[in-house]
N, C-alpha and C positions, 0 to 999 in steps of 0.2 A: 137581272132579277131586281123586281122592287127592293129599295133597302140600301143597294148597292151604293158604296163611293171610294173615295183615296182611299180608306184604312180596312174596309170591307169588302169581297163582289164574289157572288157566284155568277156563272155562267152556263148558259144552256143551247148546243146545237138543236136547232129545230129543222125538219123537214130533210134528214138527213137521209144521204145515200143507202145506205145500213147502219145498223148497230153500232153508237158509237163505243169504243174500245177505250180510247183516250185521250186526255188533249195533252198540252204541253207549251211552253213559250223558250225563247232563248233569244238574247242578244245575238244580233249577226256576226255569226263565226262564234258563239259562244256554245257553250252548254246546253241541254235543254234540259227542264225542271218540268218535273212532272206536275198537272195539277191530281189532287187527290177528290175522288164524289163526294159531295156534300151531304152531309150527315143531315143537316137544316132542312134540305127541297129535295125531295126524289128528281130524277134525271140532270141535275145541274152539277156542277163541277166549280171548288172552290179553288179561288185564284191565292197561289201563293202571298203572303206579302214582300217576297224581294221580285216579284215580279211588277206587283202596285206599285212600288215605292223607285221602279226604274225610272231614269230619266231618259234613256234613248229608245229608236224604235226597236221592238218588239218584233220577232217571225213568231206565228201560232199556228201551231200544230192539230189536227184533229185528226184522229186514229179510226179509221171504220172494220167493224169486222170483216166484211165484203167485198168492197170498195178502196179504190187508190187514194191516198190522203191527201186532204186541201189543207197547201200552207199557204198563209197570207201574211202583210207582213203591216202592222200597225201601232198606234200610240200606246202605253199604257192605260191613258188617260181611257179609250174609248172599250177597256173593262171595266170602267168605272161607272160610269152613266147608267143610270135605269131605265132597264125597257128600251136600250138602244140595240137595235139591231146594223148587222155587221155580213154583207152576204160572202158569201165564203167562194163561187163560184161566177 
């Protein structure tokens, strides 16, 4: 999402399988942290801050209602960037 950086970022699945349900991140072999829909932009999802503020890689979760979920596993850093795009598939 324009806008987005270290202390801010929404996120938005685009061209997805179905309906997304949810996403989620978690350190490997950690926890997953939900993110919550952004109140700011319809269909995008706000990225926690202990999730920005990680230093190691990231798994991200994306939840379909339909469809078997795509997890990837990447930087914090590249929720951060604006208008980066991230293919899930």
């Amino acid at each position: 999402k324009e806008g987005s950086n270290a202390w801010w970022s929404l996120v938005q699945v685009r061209n997805p399988p179905s309906a997304v349900d949810s996403m989620m991140a978690r350190r490997p072999g950690g926890i997953w942290i939900p993110f919550a829909w952004a109140t700011e932009a319809e269909n995008f999802f706000k990225v926690p801050d202990t999730v920005l503020k990680s230093s190691d890689s990231l798994d991200l979760r994306v939840v379909y209602h339909m469809a078997t979920p795509d997890t990837i596993r990447l930087s914090p850093a590249d929720l951060t960037k604006e208008k980066n795009t991230i293919p899930l598939r």
